[in-house]
N, CA, C and O atoms as a GROMACS GRO file, in nm:
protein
  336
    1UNK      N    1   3.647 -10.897   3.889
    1UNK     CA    2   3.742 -10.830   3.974
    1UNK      C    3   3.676 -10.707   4.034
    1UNK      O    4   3.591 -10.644   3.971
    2UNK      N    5   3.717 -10.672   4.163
    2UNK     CA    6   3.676 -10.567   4.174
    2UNK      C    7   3.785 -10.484   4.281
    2UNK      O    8   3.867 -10.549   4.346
    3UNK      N    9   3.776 -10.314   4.292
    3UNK     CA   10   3.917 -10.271   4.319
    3UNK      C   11   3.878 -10.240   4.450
    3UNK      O   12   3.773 -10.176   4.454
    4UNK      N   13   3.941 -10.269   4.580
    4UNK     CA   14   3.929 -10.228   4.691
    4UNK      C   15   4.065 -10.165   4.768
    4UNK      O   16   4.170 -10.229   4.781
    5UNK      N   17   4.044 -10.029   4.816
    5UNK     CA   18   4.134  -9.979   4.878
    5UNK      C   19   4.252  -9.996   4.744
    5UNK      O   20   4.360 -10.053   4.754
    6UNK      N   21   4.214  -9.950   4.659
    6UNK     CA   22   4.330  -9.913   4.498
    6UNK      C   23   4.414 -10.071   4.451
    6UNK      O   24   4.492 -10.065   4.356
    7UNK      N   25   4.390 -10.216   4.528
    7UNK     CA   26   4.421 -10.309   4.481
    7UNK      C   27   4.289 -10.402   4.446
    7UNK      O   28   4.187 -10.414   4.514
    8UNK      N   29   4.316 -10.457   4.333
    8UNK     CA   30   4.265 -10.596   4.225
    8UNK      C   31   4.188 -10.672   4.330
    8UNK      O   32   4.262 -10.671   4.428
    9UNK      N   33   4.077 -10.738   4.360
    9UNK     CA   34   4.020 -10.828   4.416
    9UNK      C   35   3.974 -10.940   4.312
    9UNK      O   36   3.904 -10.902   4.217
   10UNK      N   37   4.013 -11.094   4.325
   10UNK     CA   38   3.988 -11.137   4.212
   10UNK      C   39   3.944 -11.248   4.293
   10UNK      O   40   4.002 -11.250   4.402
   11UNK      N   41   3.848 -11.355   4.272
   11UNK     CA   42   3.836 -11.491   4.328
   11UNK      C   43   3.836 -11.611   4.239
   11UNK      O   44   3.831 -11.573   4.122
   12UNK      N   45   3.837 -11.686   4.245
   12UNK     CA   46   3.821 -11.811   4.143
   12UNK      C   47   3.690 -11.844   4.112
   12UNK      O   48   3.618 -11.812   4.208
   13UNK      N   49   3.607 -11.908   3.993
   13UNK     CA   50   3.497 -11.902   3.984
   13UNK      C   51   3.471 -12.080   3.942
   13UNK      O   52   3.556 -12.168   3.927
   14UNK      N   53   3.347 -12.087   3.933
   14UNK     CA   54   3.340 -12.240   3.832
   14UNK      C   55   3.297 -12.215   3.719
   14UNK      O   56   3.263 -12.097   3.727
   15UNK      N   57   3.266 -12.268   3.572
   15UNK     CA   58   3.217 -12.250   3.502
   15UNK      C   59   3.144 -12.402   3.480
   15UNK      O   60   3.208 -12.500   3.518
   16UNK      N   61   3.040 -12.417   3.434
   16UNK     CA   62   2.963 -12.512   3.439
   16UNK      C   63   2.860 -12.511   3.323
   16UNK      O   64   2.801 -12.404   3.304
   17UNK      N   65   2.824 -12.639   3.224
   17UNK     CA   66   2.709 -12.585   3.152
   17UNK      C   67   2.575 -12.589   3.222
   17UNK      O   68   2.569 -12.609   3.344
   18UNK      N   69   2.458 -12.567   3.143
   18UNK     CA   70   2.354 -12.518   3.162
   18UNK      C   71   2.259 -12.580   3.045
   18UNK      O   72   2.205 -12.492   2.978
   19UNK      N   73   2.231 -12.692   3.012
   19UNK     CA   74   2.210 -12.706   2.859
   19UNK      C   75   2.312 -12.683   2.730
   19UNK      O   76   2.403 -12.762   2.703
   20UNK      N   77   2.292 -12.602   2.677
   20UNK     CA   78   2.344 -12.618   2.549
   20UNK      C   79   2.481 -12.443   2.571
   20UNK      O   80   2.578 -12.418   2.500
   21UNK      N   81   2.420 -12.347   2.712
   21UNK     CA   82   2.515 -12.255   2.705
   21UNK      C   83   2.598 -12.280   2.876
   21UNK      O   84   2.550 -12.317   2.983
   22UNK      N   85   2.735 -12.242   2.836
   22UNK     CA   86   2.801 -12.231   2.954
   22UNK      C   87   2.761 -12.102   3.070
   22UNK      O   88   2.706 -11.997   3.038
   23UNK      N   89   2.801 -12.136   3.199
   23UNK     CA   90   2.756 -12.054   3.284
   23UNK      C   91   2.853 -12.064   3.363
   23UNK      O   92   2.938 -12.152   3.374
   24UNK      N   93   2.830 -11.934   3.440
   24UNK     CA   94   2.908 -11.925   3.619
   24UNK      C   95   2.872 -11.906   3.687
   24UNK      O   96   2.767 -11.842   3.696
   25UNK      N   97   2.948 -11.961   3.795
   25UNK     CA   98   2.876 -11.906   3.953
   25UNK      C   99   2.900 -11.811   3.971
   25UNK      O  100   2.995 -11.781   3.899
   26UNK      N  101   2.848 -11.677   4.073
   26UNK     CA  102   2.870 -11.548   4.090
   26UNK      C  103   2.923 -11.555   4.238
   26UNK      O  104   2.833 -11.556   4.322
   27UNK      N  105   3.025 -11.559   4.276
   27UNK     CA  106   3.029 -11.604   4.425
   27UNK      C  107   2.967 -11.454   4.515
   27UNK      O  108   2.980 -11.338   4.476
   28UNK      N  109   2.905 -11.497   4.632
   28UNK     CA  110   2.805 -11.374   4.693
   28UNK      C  111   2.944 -11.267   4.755
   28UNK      O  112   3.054 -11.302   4.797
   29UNK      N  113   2.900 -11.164   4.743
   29UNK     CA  114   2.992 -11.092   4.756
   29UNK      C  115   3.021 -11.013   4.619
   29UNK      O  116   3.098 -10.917   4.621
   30UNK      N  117   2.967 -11.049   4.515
   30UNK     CA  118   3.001 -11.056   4.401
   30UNK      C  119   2.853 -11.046   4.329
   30UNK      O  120   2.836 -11.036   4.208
   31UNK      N  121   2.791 -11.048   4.389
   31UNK     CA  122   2.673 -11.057   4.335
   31UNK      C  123   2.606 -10.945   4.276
   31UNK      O  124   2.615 -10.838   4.336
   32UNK      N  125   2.529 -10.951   4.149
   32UNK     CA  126   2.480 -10.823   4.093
   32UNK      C  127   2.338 -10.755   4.133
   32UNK      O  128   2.249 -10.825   4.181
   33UNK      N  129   2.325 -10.654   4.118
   33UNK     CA  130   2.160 -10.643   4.134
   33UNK      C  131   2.068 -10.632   4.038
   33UNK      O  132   2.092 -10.597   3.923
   34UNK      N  133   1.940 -10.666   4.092
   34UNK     CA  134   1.843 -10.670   3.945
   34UNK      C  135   1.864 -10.807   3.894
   34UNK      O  136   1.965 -10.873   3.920
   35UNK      N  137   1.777 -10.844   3.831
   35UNK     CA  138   1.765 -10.960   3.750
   35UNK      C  139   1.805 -10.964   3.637
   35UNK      O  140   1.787 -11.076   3.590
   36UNK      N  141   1.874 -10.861   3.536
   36UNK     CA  142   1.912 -10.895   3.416
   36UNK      C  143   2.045 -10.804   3.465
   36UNK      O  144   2.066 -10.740   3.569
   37UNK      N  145   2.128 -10.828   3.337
   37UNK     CA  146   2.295 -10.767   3.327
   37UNK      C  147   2.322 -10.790   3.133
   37UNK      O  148   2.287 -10.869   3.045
   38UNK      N  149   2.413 -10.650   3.147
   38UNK     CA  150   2.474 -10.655   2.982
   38UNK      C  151   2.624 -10.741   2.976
   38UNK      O  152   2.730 -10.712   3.030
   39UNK      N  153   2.592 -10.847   2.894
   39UNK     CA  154   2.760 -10.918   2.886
   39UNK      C  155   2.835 -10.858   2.774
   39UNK      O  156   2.750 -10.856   2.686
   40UNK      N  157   2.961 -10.798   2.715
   40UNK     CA  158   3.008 -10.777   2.654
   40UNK      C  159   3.145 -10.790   2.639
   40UNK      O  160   3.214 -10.758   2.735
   41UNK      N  161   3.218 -10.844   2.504
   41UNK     CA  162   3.365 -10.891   2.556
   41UNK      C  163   3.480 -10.774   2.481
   41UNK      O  164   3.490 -10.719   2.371
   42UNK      N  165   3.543 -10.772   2.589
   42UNK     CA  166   3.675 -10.624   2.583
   42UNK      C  167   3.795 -10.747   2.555
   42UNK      O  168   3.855 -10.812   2.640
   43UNK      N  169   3.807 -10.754   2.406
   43UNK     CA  170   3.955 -10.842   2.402
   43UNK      C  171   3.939 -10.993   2.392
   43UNK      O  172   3.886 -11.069   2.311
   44UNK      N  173   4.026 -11.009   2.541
   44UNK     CA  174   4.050 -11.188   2.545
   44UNK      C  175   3.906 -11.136   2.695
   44UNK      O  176   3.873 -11.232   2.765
   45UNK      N  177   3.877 -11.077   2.709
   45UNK     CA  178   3.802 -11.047   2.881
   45UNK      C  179   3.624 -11.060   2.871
   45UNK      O  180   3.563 -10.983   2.796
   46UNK      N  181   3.599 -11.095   2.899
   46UNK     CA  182   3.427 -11.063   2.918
   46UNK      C  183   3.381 -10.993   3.046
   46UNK      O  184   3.419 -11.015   3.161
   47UNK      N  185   3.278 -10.893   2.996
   47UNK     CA  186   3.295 -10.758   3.082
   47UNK      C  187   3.120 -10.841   3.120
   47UNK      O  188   3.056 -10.918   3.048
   48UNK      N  189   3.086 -10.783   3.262
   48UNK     CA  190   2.901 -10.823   3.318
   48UNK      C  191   2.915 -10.779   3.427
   48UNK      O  192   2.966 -10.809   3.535
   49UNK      N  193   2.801 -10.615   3.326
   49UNK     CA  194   2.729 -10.463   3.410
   49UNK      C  195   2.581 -10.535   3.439
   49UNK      O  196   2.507 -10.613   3.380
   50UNK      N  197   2.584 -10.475   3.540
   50UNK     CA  198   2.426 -10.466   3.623
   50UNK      C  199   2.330 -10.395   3.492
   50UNK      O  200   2.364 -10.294   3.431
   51UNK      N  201   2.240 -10.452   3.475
   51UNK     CA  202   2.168 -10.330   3.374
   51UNK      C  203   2.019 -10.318   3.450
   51UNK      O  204   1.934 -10.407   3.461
   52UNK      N  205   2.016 -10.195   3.495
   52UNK     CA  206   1.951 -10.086   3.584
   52UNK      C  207   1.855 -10.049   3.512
   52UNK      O  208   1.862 -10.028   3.391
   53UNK      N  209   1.734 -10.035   3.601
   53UNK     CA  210   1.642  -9.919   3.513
   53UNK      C  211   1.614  -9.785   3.507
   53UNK      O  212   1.555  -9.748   3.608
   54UNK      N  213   1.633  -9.706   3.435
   54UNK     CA  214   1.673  -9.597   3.491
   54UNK      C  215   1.579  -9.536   3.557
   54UNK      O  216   1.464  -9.565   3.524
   55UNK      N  217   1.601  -9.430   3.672
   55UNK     CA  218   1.504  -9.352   3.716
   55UNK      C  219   1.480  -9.229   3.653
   55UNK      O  220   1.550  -9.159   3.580
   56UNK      N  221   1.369  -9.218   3.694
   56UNK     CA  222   1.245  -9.113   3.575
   56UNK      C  223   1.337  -8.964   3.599
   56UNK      O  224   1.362  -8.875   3.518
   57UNK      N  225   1.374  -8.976   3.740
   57UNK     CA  226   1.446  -8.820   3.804
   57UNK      C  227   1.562  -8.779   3.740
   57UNK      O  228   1.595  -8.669   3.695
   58UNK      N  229   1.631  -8.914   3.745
   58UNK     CA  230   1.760  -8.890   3.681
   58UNK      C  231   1.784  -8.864   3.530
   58UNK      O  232   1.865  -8.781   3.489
   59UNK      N  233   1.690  -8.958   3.436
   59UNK     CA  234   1.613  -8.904   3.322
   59UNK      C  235   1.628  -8.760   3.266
   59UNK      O  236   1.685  -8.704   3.173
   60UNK      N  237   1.536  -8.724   3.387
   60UNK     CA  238   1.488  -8.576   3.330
   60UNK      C  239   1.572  -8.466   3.402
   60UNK      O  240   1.567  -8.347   3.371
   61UNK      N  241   1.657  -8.521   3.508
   61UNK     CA  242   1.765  -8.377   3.515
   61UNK      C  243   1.868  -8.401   3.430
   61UNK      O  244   1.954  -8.314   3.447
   62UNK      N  245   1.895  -8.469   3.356
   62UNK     CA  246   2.002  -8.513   3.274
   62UNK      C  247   1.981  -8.436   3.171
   62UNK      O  248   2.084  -8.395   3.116
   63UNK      N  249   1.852  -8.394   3.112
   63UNK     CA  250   1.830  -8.327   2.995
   63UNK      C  251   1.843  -8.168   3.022
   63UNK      O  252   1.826  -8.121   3.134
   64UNK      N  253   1.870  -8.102   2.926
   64UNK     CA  254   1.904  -7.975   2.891
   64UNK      C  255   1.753  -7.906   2.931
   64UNK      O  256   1.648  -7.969   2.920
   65UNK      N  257   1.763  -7.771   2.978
   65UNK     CA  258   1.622  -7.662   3.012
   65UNK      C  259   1.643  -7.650   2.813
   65UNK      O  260   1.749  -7.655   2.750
   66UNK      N  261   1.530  -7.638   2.770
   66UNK     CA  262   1.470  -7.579   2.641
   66UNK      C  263   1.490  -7.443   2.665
   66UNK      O  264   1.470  -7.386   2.772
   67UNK      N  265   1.536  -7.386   2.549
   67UNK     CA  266   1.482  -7.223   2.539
   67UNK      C  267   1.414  -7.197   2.457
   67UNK      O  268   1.472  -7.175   2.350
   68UNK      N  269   1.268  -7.185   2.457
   68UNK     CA  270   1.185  -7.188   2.385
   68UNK      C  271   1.051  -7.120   2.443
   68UNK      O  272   1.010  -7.184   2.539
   69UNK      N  273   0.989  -7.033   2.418
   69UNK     CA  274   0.876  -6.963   2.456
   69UNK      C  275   0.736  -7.031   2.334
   69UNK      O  276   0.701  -7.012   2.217
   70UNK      N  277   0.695  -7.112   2.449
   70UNK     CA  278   0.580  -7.192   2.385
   70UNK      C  279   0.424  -7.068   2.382
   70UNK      O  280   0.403  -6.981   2.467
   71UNK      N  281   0.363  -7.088   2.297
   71UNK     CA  282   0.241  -6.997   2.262
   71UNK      C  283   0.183  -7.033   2.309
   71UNK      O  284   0.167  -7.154   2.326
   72UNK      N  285   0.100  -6.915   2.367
   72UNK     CA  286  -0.024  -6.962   2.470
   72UNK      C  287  -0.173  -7.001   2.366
   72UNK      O  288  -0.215  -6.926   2.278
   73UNK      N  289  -0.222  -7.105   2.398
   73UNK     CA  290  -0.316  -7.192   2.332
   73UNK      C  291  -0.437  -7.121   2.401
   73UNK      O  292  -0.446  -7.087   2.519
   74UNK      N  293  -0.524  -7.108   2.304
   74UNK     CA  294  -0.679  -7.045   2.396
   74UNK      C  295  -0.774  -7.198   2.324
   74UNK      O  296  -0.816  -7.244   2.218
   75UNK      N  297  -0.768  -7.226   2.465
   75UNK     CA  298  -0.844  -7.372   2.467
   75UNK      C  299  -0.953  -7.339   2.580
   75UNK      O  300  -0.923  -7.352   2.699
   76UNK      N  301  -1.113  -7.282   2.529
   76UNK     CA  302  -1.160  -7.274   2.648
   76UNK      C  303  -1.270  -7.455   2.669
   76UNK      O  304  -1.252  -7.552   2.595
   77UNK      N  305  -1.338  -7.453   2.745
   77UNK     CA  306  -1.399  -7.565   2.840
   77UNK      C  307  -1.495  -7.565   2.706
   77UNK      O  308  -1.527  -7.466   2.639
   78UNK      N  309  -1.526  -7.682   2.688
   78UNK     CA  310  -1.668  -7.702   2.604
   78UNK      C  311  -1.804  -7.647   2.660
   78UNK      O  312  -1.859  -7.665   2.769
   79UNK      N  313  -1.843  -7.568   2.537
   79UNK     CA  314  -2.022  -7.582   2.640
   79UNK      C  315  -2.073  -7.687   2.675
   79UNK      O  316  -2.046  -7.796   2.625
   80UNK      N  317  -2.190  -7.657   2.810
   80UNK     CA  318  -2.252  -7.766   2.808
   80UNK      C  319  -2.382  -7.807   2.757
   80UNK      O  320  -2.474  -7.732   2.726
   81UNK      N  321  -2.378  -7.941   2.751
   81UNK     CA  322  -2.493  -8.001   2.657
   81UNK      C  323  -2.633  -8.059   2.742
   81UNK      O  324  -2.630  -8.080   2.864
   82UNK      N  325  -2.720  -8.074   2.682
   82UNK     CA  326  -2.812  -8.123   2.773
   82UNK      C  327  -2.854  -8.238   2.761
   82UNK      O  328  -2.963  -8.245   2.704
   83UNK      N  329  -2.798  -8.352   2.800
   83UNK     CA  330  -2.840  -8.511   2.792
   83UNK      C  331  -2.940  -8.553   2.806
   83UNK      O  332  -2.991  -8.657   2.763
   84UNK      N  333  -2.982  -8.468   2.875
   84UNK     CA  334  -3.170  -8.564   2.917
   84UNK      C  335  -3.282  -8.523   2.869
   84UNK      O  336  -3.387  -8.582   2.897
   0.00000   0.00000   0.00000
């Protein structure tokens, strides 16, 4: 289902097997993105989310600034050596 302009959009589907598991058609319009999705069942209902990968951006503004004053490391350059 999906809600357009605050009413229910629902279509009829087929269900069909596949080998040994049942399947459906996704009618276009309806269609998900990405190649994989999470199925999970709410009740008598079976729920199927797009499962996304997340982006790296969204990731990392999502997380909290640290308050933390990191110590400054005295890491100087290696001497150099003489190979030849």
């Amino acid at each position: 289902m999906s809600v357009v302009d605050g009413r229910v959009e629902a279509r009829r589907v087929s269900l069909f097997r596949n080998g040994r598991n049942q399947a459906v058609r996704i009618p276009r319009g309806f269609e998900l993105p990405g190649d994989a999705a999470l199925l999970y069942q709410d009740g008598d209902r079976l729920v199927l989310v797009p499962e996304t990968a997340p982006v790296l951006r969204e990731l990392l503004e999502s997380w909290d600034d640290l308050d933390v004053d990191f110590p400054t490391i005295d890491d100087p350059p290696p001497a150099p050596e003489a190979i030849w």
